[in-house]
C-alpha positions in Angstrom: 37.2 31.7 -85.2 40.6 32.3 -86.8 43.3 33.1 -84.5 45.6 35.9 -84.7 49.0 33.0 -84.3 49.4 31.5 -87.5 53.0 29.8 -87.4 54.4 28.7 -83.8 57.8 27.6 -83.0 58.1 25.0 -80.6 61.0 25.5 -78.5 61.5 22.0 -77.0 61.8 18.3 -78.0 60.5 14.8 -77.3 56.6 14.1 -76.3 55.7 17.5 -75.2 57.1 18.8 -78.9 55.0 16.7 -80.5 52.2 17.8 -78.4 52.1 21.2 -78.6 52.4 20.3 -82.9 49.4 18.1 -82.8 47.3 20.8 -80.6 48.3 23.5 -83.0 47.1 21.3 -86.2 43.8 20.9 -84.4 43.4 24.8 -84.3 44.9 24.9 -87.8 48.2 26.7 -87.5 51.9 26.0 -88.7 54.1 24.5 -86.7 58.1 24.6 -86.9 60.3 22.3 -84.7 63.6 22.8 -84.1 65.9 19.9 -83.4 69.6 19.1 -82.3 71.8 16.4 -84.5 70.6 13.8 -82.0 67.2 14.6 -82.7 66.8 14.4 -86.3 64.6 11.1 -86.3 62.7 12.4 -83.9 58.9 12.4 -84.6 58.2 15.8 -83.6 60.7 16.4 -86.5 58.7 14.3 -89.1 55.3 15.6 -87.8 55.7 19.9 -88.1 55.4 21.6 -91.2 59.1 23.1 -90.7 61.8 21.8 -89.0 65.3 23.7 -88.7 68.9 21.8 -87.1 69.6 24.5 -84.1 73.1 22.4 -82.8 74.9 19.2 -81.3 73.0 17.0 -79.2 73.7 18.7 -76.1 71.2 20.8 -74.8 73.8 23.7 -74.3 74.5 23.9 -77.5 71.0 23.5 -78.7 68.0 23.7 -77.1 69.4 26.2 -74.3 71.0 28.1 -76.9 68.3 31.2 -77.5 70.0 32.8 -80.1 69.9 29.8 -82.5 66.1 29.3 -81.4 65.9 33.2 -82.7 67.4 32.9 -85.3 65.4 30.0 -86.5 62.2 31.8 -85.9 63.2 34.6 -88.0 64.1 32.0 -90.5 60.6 30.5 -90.4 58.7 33.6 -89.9 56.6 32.2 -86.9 54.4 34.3 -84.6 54.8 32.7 -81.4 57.0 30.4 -79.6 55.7 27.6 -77.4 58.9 26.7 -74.6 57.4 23.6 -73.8 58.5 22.3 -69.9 61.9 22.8 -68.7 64.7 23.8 -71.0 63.6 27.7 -71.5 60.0 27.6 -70.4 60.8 29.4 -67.3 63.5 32.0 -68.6 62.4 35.5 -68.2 65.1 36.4 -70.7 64.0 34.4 -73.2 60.4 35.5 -72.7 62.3 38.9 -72.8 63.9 38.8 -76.3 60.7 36.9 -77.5 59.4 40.0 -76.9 61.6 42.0 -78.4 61.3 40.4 -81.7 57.7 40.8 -81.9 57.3 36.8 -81.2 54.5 36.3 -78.9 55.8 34.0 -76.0 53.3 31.5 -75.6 53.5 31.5 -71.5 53.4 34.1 -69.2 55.4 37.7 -69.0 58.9 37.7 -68.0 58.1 40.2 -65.1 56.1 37.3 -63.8 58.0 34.5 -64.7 60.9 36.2 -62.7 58.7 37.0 -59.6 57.7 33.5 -59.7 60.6 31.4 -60.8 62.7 32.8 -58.3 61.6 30.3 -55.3 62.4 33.3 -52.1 60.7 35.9 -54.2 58.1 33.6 -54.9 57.3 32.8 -51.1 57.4 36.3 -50.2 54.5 36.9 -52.5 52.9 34.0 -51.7 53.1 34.8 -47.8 52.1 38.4 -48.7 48.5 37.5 -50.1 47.9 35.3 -47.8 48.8 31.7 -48.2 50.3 29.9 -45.7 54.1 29.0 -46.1 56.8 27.0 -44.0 58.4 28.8 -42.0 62.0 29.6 -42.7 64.5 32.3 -43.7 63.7 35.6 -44.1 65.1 35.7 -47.2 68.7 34.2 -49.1 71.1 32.7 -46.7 74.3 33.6 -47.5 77.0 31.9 -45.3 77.3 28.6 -43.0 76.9 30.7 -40.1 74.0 32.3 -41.1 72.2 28.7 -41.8 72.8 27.3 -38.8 71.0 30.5 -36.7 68.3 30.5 -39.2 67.9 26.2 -38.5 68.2 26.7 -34.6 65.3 29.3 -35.4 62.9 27.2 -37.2 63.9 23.8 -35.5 65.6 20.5 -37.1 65.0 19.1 -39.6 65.5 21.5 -42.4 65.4 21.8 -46.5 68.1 23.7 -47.8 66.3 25.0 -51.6 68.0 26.6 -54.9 65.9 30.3 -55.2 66.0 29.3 -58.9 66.0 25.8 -58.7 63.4 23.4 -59.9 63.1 19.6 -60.8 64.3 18.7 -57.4 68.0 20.3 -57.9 69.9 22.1 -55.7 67.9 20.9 -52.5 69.7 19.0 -49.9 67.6 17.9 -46.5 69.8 18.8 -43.0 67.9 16.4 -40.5 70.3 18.0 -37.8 73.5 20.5 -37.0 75.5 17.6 -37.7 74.7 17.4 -41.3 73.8 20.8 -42.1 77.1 22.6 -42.9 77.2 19.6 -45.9 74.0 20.0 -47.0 74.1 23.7 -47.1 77.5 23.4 -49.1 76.3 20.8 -51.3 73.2 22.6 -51.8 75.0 26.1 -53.2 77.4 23.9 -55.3 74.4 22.1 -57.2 72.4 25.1 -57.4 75.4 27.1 -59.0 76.4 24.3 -61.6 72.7 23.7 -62.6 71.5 27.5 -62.5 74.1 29.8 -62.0 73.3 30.9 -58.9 74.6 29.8 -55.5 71.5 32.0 -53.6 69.6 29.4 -51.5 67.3 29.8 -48.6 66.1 27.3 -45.8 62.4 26.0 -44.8 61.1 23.5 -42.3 61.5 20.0 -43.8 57.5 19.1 -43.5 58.0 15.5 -42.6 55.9 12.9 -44.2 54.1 15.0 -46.4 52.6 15.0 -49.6 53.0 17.0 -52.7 49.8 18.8 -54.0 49.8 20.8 -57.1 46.9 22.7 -58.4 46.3 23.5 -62.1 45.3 27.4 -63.0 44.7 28.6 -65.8 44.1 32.5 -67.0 43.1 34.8 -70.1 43.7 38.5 -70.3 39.8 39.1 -70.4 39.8 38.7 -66.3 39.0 34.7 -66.0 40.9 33.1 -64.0 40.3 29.6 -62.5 41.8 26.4 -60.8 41.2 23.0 -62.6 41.5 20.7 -59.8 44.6 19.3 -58.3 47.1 16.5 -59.2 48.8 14.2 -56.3 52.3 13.6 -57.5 53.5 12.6 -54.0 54.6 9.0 -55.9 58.6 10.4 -56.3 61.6 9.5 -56.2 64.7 11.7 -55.2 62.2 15.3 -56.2 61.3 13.5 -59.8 58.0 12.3 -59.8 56.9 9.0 -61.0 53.3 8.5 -60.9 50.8 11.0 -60.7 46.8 11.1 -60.1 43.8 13.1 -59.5 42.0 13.2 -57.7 44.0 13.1 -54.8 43.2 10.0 -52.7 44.3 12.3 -49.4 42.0 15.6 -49.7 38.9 15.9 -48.2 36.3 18.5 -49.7 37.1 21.0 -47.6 40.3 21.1 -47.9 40.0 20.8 -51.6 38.1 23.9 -51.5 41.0 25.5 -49.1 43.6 24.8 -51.5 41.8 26.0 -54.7 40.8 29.1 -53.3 43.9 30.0 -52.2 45.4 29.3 -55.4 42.8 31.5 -57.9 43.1 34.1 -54.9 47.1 34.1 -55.8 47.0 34.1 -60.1 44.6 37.0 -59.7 46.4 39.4 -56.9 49.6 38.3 -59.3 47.8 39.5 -62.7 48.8 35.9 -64.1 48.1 34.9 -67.3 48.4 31.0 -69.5 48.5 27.9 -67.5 50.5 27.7 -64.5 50.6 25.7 -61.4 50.8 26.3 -57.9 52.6 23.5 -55.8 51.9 22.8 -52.2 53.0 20.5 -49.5 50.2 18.9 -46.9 50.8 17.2 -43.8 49.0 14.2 -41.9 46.9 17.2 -40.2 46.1 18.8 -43.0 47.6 21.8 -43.0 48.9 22.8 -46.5 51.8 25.2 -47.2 53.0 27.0 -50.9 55.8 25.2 -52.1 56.6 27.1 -55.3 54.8 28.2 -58.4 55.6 27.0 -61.9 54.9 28.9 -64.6 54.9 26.7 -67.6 52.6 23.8 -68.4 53.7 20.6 -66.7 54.3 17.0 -67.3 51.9 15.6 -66.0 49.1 17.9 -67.3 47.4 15.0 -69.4 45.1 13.7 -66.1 43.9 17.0 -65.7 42.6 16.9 -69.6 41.4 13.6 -68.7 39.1 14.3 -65.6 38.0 17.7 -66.8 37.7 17.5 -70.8 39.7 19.7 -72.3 43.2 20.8 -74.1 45.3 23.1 -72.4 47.9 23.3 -74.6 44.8 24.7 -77.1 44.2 26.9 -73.9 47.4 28.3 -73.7 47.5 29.3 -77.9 44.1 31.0 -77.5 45.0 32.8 -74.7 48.5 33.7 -75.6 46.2 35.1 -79.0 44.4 37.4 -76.5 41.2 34.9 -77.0 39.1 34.1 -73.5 39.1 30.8 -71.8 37.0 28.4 -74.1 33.4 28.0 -72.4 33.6 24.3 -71.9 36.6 25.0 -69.6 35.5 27.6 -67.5 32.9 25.8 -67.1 34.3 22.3 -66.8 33.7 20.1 -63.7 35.6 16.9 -62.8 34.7 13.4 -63.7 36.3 10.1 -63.0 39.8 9.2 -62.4 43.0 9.7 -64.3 46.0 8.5 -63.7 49.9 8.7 -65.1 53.1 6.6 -65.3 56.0 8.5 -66.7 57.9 5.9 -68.5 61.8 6.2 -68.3 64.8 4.8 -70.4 65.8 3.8 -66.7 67.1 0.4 -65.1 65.2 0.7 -61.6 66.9 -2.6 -60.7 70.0 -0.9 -60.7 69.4 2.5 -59.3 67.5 3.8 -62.0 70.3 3.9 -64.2 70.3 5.9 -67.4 69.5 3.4 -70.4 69.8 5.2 -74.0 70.3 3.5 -77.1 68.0 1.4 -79.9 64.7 0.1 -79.0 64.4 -2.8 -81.0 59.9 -3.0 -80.3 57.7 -0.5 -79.3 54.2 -1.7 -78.8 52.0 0.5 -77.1 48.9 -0.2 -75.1 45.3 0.8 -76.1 41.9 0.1 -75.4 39.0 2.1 -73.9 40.7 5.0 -71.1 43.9 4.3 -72.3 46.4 7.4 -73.7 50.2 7.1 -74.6 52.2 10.3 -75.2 55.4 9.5 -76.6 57.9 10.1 -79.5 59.4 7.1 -79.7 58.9 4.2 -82.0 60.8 0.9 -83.4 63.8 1.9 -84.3 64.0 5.0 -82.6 67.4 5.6 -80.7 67.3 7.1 -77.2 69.9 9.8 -77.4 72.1 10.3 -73.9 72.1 13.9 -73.7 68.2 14.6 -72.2 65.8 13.6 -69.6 65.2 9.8 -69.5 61.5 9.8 -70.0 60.3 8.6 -73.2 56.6 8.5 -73.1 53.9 9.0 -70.5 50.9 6.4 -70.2 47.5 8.4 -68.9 44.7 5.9 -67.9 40.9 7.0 -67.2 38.1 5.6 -65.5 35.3 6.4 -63.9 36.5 5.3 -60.2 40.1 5.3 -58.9 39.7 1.6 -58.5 39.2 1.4 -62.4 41.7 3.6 -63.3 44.2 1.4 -61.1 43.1 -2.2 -63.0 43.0 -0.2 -66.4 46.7 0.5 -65.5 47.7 -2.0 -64.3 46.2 -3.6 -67.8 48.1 -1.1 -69.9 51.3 -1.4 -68.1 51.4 -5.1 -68.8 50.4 -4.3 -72.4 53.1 -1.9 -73.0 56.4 -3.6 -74.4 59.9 -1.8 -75.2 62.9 -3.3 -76.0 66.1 -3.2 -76.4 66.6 -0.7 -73.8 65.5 -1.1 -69.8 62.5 0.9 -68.9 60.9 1.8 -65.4 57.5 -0.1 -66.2 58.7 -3.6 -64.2 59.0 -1.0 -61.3 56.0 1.0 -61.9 53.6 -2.3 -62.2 55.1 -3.0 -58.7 53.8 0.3 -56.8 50.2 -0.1 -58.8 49.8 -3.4 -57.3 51.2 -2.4 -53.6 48.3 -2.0 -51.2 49.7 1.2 -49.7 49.0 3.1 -53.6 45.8 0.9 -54.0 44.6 2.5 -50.2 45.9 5.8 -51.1 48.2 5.3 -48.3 51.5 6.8 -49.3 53.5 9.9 -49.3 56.6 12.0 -51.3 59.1 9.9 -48.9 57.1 6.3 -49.6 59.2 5.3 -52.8 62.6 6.0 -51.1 61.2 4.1 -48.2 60.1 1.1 -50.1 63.7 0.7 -52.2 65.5 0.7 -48.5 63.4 -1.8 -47.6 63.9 -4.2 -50.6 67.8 -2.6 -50.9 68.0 -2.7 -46.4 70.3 0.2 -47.5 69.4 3.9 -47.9 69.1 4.7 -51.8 71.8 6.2 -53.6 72.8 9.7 -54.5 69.6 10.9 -57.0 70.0 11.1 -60.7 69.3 14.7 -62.2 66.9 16.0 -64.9 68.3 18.5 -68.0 64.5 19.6 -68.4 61.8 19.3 -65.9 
């Protein structure tokens, strides 16, 4: 069946660019890429059918810039936009003018991204239908004062959150009074300088926990379902490393728990595209809403893997007012998938930023073995974006397979001319506590200390995700 989006725009850069292009071939629609100066030999730039310069190298004067994206799609005459992750993929605005301009925004509507994106009024809802939360302030806490009632309330230690924050910014742990007035302070100044916003609001830190995400996925013909959930409790500093699924740490009935909860939330919300909804769960098993993202995510590929299917196809049909395709609503989980984001990173010296030429690219292969990447010999690594560069997706039929087969591939993969984090990522595959399932969101910090026997340093921040 021919859909109704002929020409999409895709709003981003790097892999996820030349995703979205290669999953709107498949369907059989045009695909336009924009692209900064710093971009131009990019592949998702030699890969679309149009591509149009939208600025300098830095993302504020190019990929956040909406009315050089506009004015590009007017250019190309494109039905619909894709955002990608990160960048504008959560912007209400932007969904806003999209609309506007008769360009359907591939994602969902503003109204919701706004409830959703903004992390208080995103809890309130949350709390309101029913899923459990942490507890914390009633709302945005506005001055020291008022932080240090609110943490006396809810007992030490506390998290200190941006309300539009994301990608681990503007967050700032407070384990007691002592460090609070800091970390509250810190917390506002991040959050303003990354956002624009200084609003923040406190929870109770959940100590040792791990980070849960569930994939959802809706149409506007009244489907709406959950696709399993993701363990991306492997982080470092709020940026993820290496995620799974399943999760080595959920039991059935908590599984079931957790997806309920989360179709029972997209459908009181009216929610429609892909979306996640993140929890945290502690050693009891007790799970709380974290914060909802309304975009497709990163680490998306392991859910294709383990359930068979495309959700970047998913989100094009819906966003074309087509249903859910019937192998996905009625998809069930096979086998194990896991994913190593690969960064232009040193993790020998605090994961230090590495841009510049890769001299060799060799990719891995071989049966359950994926690379997403834009990269290539030759390609420069430019120093104005996120530092990941490709994303390696194993599958296998047991968790134990998929660890060997990546372990395998990460010894197979070879870059250089530029320091990457795969010496650091074979070392977690091979530690007992990932190969038991043993680990939670503090692990990686834990284990650097104890290789360092110094606390790590302050964390490096993401432009995108």
């Amino acid at each position: 069946m021919a859909l109704k989006i002929r020409n999409i725009l895709v709003a981003n850069r790097g892999e996820i660019a030349l995703r979205v292009i290669r999953a709107a071939k498949e369907l059989g629609i045009r695909t336009t890429a924009v692209y900064s100066e710093a971009d131009v030999d990019s592949m998702h730039v030699q890969l679309a059918d149009d591509a149009i310069c939208i600025g300098p190298g830095p993302s504020t004067q190019s990929y956040l810039k909406m009315d050089s994206i506009m004015a590009a799609a007017e250019i190309a005459n494109v039905d619909a936009i894709h955002p990608g992750y990160g960048f504008l993929s959560e912007n209400p605005r932007f969904a806003e003018i999209c609309e506007s301009c008769n360009v359907k925004f591939i994602g969902p509507s503003a109204e919701i991204i706004r409830m959703m994106g903004d992390k208080n009024q995103a809890r309130a809802t949350a709390l309101a239908h029913g899923i459990p939360v942490t507890p914390g302030s009633d709302g945005i806490v506005e001055t020291e004062a008022e932080a240090f009632k609110v943490a006396e309330e809810v007992g030490y230690p506390v998290m200190i959150k941006a309300s539009a924050g994301g990608g681990g910014r503007g967050m700032r742990p407070a384990l007691n009074k002592a460090t609070l007035g800091s970390a509250f302070n810190a917390a506002r100044n991040e959050a303003m300088a990354c956002f624009g916003s200084d609003e923040v609001y406190i929870e109770k830190l959940v100590e040792n926990p791990h980070h849960i995400e569930f994939q959802i996925v809706a149409d506007s013909h009244g489907n709406a379902i959950e696709l399993g959930e993701r363990d991306c409790s492997m982080q470092r500093r709020n940026q993820k490393i290496i995620e799974e699924t399943p999760s080595p740490l959920l039991t059935p009935e908590l599984r079931e728990r957790m997806a309920k909860a989360s179709v029972d939330l997209i459908k009181a919300i009216g929610y429609e595209n892909c979306g996640t909804i993140e929890y945290l769960v502690d050693d009891e098993e007790n799970f709380y809403f974290m914060e909802m993202n309304t975009r497709i995510q990163v680490e998306h590929p392991v859910t294709e893997e383990v359930r068979g299917c495309d959700l970047i196809k998913e989100q094009i049909r819906v966003a074309a007012g087509e249903p859910l395709s019937e192998h996905v609503l009625n998809s069930v989980p096979r086998g194990h998938s896991i994913e190593c984001r690969i960064n232009a990173e040193d993790p020998y010296r605090n994961f230090a930023p590495s841009p510049g030429k890769i001299d060799l690219y060799y990719a891995p292969g071989g049966r359950g073995v994926r690379v997403d990447t834009h990269v290539y010999s030759g390609y420069e690594v430019p120093p104005h974006y996120d530092s990941m560069i490709a994303k390696l997706i194993v599958y296998g039929a047991r968790r134990d397979i998929a660890i060997a087969r990546m372990k395998r591939a990460l010894n197979e993969f070879l870059i250089e001319g530029i320091k990457t984090t795969i010496p650091f990522q074979l070392e977690v595959i091979d530690h007992a506590a990932f190969k038991n399932g043993n680990y939670s969101i503090r692990w990686v910090e834990d284990y650097l200390a104890s290789k360092t026997g110094k606390p790590e340093a302050s964390k490096m921040e993401s432009p995108e995700e």
